[in-house]
PQR file with spaces between the fields and no chain letter, atoms N, CA, C, O and H, PARSE charges and radii, in Angstrom:
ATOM       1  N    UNK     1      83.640  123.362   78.624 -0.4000 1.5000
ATOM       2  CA   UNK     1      85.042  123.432   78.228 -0.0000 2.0000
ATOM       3  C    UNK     1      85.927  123.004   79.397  0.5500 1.7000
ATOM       4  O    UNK     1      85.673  123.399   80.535 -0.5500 1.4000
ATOM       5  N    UNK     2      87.055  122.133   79.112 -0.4000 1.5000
ATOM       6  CA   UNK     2      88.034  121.816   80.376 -0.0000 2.0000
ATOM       7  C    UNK     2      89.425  122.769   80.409  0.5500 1.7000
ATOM       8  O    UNK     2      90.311  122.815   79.554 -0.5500 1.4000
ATOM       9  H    UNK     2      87.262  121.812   78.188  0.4000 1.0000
ATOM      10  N    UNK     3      89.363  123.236   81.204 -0.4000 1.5000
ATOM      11  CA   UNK     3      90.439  124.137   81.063 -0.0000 2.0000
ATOM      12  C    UNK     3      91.687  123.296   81.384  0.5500 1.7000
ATOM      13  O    UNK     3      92.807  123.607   80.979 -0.5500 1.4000
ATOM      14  H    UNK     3      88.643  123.198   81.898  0.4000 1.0000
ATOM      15  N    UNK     4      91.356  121.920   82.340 -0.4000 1.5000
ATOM      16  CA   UNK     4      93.053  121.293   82.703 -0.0000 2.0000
ATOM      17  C    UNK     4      93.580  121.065   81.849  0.5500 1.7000
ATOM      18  O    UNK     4      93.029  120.809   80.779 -0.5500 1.4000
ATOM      19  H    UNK     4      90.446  121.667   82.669  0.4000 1.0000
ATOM      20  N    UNK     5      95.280  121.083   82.095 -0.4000 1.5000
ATOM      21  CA   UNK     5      96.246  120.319   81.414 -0.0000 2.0000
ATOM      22  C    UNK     5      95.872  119.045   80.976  0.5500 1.7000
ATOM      23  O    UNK     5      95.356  118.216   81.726 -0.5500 1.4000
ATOM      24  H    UNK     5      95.728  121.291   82.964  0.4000 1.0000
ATOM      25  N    UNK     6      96.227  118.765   79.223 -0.4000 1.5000
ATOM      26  CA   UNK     6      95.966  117.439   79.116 -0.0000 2.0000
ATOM      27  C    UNK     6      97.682  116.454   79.746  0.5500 1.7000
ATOM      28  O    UNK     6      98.853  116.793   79.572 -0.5500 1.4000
ATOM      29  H    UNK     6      96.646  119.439   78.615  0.4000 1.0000
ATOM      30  N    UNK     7      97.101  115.184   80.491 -0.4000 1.5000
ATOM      31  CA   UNK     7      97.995  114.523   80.633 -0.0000 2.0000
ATOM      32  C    UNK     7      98.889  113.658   80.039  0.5500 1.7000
ATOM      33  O    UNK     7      98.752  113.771   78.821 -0.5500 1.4000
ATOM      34  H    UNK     7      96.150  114.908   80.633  0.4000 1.0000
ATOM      35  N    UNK     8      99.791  112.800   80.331 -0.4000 1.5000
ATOM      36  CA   UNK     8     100.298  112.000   79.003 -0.0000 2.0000
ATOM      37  C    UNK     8     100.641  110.657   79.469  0.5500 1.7000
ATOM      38  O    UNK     8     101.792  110.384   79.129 -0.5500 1.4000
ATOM      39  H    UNK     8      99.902  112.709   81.320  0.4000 1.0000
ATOM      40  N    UNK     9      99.982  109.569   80.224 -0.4000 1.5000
ATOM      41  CA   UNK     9     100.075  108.744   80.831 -0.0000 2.0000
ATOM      42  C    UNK     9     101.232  107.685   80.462  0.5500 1.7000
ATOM      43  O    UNK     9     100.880  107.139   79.416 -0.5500 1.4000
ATOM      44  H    UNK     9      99.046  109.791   80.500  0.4000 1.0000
ATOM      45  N    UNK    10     102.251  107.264   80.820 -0.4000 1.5000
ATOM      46  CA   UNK    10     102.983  106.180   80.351 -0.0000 2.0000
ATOM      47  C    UNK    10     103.505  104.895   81.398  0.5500 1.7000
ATOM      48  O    UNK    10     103.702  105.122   82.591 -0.5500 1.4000
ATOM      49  H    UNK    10     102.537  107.708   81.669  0.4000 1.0000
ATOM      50  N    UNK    11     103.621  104.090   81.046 -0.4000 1.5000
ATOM      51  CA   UNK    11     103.820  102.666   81.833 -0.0000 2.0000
ATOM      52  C    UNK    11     105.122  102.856   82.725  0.5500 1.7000
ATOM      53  O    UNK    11     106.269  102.889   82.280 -0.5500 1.4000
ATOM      54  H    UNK    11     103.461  103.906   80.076  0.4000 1.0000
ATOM      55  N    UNK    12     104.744  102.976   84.087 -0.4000 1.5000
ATOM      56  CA   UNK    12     105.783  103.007   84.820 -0.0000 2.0000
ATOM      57  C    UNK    12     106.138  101.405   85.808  0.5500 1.7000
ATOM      58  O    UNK    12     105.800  100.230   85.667 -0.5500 1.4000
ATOM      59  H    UNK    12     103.812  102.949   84.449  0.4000 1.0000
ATOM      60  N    UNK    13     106.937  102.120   86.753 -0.4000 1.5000
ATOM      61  CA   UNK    13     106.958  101.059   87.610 -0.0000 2.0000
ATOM      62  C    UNK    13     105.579  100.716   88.942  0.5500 1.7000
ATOM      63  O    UNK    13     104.833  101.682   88.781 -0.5500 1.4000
ATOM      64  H    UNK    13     107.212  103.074   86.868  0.4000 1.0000
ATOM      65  N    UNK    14     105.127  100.070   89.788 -0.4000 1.5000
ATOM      66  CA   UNK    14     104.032  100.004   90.081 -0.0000 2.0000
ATOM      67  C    UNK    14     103.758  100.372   91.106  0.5500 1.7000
ATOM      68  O    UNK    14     102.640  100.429   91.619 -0.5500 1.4000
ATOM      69  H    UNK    14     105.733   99.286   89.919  0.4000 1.0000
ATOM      70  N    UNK    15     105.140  100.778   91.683 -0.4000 1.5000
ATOM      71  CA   UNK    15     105.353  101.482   92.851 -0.0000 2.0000
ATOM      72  C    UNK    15     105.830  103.222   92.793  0.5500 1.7000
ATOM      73  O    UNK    15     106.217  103.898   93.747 -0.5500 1.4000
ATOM      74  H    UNK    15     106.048  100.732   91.267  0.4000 1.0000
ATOM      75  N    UNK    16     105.698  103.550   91.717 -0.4000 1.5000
ATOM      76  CA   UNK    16     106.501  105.192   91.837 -0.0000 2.0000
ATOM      77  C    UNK    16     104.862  105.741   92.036  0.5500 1.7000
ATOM      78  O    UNK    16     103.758  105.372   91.636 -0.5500 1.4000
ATOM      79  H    UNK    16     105.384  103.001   90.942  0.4000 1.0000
ATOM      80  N    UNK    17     105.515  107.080   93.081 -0.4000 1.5000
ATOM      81  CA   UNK    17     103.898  107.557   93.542 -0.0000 2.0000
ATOM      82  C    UNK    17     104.422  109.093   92.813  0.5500 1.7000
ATOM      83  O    UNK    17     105.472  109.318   92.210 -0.5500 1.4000
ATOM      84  H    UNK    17     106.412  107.381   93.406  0.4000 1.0000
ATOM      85  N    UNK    18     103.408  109.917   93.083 -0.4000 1.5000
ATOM      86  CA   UNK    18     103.565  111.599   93.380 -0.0000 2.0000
ATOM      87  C    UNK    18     102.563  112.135   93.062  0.5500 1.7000
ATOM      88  O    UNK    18     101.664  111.786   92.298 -0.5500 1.4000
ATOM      89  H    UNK    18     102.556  109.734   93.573  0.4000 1.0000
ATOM      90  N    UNK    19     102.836  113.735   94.154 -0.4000 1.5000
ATOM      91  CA   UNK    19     101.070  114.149   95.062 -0.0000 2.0000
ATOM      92  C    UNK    19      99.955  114.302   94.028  0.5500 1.7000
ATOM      93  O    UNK    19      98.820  114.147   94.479 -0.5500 1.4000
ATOM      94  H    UNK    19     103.567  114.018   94.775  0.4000 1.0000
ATOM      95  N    UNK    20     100.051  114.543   92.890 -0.4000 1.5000
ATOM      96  CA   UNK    20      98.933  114.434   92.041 -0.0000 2.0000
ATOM      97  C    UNK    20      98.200  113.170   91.781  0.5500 1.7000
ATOM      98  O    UNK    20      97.123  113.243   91.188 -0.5500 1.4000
ATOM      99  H    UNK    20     100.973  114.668   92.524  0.4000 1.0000
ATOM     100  N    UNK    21      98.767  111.767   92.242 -0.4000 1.5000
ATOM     101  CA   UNK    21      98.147  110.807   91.911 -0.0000 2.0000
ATOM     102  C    UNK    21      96.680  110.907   92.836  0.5500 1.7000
ATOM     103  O    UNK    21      95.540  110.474   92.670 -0.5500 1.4000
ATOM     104  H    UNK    21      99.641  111.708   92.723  0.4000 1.0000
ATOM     105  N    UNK    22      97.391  111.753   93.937 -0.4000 1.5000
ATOM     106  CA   UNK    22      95.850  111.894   95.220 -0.0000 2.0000
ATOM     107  C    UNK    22      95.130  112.927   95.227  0.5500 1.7000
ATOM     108  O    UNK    22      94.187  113.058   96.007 -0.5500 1.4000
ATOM     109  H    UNK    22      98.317  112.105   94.072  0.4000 1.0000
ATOM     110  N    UNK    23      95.548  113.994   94.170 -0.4000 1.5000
ATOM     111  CA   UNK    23      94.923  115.055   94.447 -0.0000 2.0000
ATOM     112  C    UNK    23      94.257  115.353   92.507  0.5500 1.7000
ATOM     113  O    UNK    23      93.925  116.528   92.350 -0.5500 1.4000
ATOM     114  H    UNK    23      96.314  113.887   93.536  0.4000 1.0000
ATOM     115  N    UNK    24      94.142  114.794   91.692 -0.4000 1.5000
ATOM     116  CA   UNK    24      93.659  114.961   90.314 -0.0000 2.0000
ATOM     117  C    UNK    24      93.608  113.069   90.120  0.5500 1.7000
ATOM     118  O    UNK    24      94.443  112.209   90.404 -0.5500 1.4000
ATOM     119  H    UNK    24      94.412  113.839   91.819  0.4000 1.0000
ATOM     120  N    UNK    25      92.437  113.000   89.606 -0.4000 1.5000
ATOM     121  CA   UNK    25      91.884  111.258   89.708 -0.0000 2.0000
ATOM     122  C    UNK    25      92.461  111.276   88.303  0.5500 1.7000
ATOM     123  O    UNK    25      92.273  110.135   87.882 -0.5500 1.4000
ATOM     124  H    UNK    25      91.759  113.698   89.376  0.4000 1.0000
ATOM     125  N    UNK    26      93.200  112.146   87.160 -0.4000 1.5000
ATOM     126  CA   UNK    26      93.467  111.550   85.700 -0.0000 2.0000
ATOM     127  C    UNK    26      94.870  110.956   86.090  0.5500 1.7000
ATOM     128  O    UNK    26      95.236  110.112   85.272 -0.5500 1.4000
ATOM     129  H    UNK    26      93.353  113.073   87.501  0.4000 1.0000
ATOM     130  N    UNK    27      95.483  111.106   86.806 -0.4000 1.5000
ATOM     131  CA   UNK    27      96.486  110.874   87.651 -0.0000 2.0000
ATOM     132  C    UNK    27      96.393  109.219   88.711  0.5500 1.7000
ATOM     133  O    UNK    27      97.413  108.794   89.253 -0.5500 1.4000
ATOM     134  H    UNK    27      95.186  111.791   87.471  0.4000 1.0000
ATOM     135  N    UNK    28      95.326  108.642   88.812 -0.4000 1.5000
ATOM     136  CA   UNK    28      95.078  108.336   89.916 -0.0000 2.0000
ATOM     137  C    UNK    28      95.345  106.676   89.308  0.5500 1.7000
ATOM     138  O    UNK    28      94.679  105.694   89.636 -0.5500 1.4000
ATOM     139  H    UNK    28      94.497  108.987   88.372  0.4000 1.0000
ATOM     140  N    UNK    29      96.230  106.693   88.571 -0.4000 1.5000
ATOM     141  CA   UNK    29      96.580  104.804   87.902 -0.0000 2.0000
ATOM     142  C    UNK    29      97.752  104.512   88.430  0.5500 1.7000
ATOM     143  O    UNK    29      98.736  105.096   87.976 -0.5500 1.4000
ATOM     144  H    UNK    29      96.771  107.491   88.304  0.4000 1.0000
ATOM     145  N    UNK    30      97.888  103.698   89.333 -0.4000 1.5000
ATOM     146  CA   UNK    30      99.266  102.940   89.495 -0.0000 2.0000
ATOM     147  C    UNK    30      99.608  102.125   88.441  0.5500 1.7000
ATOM     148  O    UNK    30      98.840  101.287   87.970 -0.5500 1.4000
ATOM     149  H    UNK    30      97.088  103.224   89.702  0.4000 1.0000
ATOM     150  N    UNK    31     100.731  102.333   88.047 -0.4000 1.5000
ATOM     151  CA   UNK    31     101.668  101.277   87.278 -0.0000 2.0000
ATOM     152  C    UNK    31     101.554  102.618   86.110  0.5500 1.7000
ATOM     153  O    UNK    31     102.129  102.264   85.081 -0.5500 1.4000
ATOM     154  H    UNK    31     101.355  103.014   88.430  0.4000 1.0000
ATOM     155  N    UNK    32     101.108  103.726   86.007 -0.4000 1.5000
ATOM     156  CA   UNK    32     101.323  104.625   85.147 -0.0000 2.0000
ATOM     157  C    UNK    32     101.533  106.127   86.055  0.5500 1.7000
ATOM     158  O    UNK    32     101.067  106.467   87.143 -0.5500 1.4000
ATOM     159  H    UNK    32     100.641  104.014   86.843  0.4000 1.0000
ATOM     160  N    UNK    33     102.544  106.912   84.984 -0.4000 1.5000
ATOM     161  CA   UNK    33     102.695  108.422   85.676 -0.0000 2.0000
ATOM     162  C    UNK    33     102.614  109.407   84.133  0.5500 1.7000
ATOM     163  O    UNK    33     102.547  108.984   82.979 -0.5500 1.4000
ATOM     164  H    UNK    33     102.922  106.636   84.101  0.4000 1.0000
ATOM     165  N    UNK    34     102.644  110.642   84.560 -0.4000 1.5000
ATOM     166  CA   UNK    34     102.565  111.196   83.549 -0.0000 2.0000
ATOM     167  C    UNK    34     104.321  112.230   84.022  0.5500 1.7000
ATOM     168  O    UNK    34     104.418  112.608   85.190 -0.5500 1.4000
ATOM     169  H    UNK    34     102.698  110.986   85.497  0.4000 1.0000
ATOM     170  N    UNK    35     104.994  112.415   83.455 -0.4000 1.5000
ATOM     171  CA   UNK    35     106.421  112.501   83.726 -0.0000 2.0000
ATOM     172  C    UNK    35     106.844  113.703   82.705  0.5500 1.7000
ATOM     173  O    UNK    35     108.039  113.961   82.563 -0.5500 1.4000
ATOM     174  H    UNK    35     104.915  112.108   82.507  0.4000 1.0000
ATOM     175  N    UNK    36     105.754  114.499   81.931 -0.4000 1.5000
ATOM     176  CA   UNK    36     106.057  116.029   81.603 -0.0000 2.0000
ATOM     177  C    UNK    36     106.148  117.235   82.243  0.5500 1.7000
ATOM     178  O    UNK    36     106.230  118.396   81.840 -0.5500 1.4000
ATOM     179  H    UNK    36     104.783  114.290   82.045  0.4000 1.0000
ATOM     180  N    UNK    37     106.112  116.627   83.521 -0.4000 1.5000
ATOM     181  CA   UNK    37     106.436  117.987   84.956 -0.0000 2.0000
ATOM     182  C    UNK    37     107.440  118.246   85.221  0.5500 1.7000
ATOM     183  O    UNK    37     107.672  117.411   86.096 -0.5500 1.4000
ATOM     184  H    UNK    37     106.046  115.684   83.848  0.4000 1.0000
ATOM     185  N    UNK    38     108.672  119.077   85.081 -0.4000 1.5000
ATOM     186  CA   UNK    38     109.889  119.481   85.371 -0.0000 2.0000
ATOM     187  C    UNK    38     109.969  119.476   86.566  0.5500 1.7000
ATOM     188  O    UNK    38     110.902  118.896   87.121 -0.5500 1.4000
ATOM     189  H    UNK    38     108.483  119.755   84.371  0.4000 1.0000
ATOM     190  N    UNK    39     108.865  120.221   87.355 -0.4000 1.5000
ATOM     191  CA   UNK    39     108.611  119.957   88.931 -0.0000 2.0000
ATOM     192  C    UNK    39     108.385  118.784   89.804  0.5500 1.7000
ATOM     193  O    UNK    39     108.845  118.756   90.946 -0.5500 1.4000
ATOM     194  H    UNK    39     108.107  120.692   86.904  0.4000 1.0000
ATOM     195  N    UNK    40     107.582  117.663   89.225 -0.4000 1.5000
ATOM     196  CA   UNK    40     107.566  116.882   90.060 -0.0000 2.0000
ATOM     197  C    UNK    40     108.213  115.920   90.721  0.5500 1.7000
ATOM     198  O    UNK    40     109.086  115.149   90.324 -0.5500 1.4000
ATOM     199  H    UNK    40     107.208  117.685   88.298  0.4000 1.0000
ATOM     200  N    UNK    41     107.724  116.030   91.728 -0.4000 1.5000
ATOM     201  CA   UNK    41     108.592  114.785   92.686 -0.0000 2.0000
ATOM     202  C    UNK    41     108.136  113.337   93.194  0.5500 1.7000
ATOM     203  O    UNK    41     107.448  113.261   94.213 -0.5500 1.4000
ATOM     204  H    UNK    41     107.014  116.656   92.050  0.4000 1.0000
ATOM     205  N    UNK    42     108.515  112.186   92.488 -0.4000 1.5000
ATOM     206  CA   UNK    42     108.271  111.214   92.470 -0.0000 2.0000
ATOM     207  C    UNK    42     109.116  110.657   93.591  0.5500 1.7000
ATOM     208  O    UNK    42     110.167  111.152   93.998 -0.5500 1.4000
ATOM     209  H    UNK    42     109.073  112.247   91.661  0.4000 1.0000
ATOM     210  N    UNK    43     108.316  109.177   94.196 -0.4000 1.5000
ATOM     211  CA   UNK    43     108.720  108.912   95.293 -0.0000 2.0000
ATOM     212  C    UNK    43     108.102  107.120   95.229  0.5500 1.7000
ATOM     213  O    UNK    43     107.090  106.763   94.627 -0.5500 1.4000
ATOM     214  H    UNK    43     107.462  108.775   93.865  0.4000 1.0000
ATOM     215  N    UNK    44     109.086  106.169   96.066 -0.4000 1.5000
ATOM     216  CA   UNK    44     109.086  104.732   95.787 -0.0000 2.0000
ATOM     217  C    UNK    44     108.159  104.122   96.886  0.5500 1.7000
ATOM     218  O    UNK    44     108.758  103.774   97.904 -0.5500 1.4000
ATOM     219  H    UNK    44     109.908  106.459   96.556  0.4000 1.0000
ATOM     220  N    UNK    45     106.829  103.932   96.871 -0.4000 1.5000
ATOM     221  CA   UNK    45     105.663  103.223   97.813 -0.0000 2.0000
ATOM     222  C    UNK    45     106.702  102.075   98.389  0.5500 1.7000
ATOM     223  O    UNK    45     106.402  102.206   99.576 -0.5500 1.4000
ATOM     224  H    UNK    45     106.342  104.215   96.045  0.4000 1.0000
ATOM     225  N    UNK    46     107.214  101.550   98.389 -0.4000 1.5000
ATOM     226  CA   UNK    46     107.792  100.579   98.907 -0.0000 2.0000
ATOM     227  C    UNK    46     108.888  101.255   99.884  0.5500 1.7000
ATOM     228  O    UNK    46     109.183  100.625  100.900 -0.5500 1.4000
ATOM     229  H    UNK    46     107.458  101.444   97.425  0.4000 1.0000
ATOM     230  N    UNK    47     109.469  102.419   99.654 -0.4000 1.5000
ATOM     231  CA   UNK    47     110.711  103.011  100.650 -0.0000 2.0000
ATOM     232  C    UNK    47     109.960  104.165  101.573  0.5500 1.7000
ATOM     233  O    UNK    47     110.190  104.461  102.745 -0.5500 1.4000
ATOM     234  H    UNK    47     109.229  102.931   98.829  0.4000 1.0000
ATOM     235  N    UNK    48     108.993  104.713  100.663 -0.4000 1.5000
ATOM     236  CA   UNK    48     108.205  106.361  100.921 -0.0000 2.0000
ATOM     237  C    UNK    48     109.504  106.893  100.774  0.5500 1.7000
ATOM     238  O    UNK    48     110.085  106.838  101.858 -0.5500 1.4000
ATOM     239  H    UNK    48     108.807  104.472   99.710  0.4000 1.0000
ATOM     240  N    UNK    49     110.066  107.291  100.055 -0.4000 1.5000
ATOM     241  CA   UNK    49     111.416  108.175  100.340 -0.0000 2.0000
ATOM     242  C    UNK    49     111.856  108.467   98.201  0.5500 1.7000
ATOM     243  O    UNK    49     111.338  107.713   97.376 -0.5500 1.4000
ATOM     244  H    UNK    49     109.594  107.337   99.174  0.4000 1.0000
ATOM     245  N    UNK    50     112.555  109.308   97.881 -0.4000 1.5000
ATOM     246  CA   UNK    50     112.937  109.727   96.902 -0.0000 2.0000
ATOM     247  C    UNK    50     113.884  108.377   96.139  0.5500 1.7000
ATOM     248  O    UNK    50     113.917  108.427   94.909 -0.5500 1.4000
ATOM     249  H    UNK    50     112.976  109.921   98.551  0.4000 1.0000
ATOM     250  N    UNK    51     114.523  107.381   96.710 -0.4000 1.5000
ATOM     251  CA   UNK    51     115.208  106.610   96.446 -0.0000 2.0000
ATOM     252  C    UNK    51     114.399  105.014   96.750  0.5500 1.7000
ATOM     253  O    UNK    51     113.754  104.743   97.763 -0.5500 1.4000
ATOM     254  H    UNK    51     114.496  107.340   97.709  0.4000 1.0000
ATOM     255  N    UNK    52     114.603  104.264   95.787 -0.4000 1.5000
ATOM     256  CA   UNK    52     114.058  102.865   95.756 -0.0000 2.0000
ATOM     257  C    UNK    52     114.783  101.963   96.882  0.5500 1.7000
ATOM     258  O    UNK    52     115.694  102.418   97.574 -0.5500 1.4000
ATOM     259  H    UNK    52     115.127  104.484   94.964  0.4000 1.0000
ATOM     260  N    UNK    53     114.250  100.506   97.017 -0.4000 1.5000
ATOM     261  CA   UNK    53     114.881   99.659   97.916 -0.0000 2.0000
ATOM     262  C    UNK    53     116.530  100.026   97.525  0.5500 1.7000
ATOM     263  O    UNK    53     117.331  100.445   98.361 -0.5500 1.4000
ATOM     264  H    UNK    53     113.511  100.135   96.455  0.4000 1.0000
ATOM     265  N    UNK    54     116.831   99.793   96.180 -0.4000 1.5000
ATOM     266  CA   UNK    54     117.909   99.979   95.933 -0.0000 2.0000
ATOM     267  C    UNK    54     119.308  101.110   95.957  0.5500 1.7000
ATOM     268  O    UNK    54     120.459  101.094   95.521 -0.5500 1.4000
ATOM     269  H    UNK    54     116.180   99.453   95.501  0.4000 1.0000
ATOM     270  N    UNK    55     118.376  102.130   96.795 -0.4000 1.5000
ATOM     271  CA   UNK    55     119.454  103.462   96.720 -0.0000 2.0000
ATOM     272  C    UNK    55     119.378  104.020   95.464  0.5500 1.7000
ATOM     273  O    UNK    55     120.120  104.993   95.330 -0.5500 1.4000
ATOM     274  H    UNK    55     117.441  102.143   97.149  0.4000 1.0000
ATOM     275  N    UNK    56     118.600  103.665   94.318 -0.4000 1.5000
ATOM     276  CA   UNK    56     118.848  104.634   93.096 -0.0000 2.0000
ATOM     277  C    UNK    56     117.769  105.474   93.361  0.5500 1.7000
ATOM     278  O    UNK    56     117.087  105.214   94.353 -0.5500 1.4000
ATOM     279  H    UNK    56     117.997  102.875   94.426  0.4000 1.0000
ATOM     280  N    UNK    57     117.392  106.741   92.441 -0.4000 1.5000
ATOM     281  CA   UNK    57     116.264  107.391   92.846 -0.0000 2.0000
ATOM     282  C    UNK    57     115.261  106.826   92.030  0.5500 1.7000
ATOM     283  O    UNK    57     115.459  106.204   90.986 -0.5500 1.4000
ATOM     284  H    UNK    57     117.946  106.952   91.635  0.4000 1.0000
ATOM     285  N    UNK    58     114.096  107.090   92.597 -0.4000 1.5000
ATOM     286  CA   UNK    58     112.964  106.540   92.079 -0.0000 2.0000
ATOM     287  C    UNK    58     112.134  107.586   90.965  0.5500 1.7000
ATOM     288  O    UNK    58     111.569  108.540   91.501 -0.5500 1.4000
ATOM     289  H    UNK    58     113.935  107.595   93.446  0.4000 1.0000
ATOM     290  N    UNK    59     112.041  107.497   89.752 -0.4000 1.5000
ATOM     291  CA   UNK    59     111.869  108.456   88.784 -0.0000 2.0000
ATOM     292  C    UNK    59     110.980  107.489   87.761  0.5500 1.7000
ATOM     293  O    UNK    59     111.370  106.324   87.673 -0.5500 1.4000
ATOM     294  H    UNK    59     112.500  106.722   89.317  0.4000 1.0000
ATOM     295  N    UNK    60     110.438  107.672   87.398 -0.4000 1.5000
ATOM     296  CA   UNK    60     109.683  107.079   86.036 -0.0000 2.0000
ATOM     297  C    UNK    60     111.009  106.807   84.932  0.5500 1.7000
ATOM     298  O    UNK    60     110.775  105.928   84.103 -0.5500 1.4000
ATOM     299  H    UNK    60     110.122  108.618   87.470  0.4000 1.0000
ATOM     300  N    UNK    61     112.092  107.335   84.861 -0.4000 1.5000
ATOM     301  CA   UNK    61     113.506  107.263   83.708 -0.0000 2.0000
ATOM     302  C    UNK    61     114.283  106.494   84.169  0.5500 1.7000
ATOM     303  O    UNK    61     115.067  105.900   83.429 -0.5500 1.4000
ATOM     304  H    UNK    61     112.281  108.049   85.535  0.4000 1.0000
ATOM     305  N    UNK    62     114.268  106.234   86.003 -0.4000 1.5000
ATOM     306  CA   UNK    62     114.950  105.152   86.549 -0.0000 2.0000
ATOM     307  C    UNK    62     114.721  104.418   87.108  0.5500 1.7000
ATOM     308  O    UNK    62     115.406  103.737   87.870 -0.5500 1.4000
ATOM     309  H    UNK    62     113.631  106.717   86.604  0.4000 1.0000
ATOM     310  N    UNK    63     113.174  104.380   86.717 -0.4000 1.5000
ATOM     311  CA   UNK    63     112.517  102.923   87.353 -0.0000 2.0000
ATOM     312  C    UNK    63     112.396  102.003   86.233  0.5500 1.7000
ATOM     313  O    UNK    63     111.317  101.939   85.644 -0.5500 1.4000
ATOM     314  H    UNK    63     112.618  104.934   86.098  0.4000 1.0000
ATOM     315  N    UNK    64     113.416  101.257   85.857 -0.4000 1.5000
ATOM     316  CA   UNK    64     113.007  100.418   84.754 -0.0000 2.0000
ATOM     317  C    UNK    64     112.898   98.775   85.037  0.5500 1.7000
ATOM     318  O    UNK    64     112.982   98.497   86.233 -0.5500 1.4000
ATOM     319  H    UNK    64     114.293  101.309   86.335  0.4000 1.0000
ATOM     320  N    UNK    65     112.793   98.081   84.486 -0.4000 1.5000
ATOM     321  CA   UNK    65     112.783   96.493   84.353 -0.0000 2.0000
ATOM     322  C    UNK    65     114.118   96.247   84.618  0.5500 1.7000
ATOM     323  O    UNK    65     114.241   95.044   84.847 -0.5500 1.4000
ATOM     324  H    UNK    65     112.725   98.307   83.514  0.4000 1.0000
ATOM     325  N    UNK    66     115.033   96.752   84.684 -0.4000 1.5000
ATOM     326  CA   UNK    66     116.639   96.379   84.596 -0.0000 2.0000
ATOM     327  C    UNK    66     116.996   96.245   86.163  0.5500 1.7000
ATOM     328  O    UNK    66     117.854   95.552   86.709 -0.5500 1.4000
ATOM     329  H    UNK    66     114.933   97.730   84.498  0.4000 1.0000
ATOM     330  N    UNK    67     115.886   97.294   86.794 -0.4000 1.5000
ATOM     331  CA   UNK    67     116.040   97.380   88.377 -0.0000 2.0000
ATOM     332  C    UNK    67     115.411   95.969   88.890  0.5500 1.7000
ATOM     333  O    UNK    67     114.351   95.597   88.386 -0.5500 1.4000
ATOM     334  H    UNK    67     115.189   97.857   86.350  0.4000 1.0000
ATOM     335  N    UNK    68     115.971   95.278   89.760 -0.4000 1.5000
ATOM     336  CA   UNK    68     115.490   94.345   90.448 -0.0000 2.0000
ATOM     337  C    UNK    68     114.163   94.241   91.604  0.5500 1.7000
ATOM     338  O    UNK    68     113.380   93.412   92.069 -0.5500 1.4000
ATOM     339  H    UNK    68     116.832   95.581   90.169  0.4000 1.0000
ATOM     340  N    UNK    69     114.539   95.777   91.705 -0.4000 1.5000
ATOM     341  CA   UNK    69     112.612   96.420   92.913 -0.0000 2.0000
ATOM     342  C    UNK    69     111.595   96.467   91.743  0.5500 1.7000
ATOM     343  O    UNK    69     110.491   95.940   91.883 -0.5500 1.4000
ATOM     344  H    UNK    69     115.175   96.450   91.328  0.4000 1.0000
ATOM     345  N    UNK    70     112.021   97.225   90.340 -0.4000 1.5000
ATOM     346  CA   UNK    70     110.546   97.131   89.662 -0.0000 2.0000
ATOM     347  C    UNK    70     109.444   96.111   89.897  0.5500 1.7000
ATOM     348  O    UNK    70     109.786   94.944   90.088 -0.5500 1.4000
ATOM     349  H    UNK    70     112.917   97.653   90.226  0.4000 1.0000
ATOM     350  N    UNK    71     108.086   96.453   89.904 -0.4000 1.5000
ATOM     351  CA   UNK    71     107.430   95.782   89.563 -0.0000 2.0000
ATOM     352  C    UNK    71     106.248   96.311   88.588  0.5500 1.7000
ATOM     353  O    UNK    71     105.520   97.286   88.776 -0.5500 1.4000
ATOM     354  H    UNK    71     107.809   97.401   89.749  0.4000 1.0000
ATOM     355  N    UNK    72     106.252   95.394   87.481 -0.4000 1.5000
ATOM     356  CA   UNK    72     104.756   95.699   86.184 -0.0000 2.0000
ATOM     357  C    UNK    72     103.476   95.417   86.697  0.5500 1.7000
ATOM     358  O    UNK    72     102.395   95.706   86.183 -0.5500 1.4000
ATOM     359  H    UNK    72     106.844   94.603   87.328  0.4000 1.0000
ATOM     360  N    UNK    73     103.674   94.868   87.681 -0.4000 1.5000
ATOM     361  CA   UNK    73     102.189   94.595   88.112 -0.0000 2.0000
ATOM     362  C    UNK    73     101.672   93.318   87.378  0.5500 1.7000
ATOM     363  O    UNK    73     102.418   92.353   87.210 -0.5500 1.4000
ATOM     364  H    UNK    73     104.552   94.633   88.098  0.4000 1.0000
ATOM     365  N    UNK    74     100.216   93.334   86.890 -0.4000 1.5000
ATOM     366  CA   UNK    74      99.751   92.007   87.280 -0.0000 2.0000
ATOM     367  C    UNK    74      99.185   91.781   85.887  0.5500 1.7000
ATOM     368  O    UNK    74      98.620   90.722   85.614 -0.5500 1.4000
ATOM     369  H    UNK    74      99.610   94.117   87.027  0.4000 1.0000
């Protein structure tokens, strides 16, 4: 029986990180996050910091295609 939380993976930007991607491998996909954590704190591989190249914050809700830093990957 698995007792973990099931996750809910969705298409992010290819750079948003946070600490579960390193510490639980269902977690462990760039260019996807799972973003049903009230707690978590997402953060932009390209800045390391809470905010993107661009000064907006880096969130799975405000990392979109509209931003000029996104990237979909490959």
């Amino acid at each position: 029986m698995n007792d973990e939380p099931p996750i809910k993976l969705k298409v992010s930007c290819l750079h948003i990180r946070h600490k579960m991607m390193f510490c639980d491998e269902r977690h462990a996909v760039f260019g996807m996050v799972d973003d049903s954590s009230d707690t978590r704190v997402f953060y932009c591989a390209k800045t390391q910091d809470a905010l993107g190249p661009d000064d907006a914050p880096a969130t799975p809700a405000e990392c979109t295609p509209t931003r000029a830093c996104y990237d979909a990957g490959a």
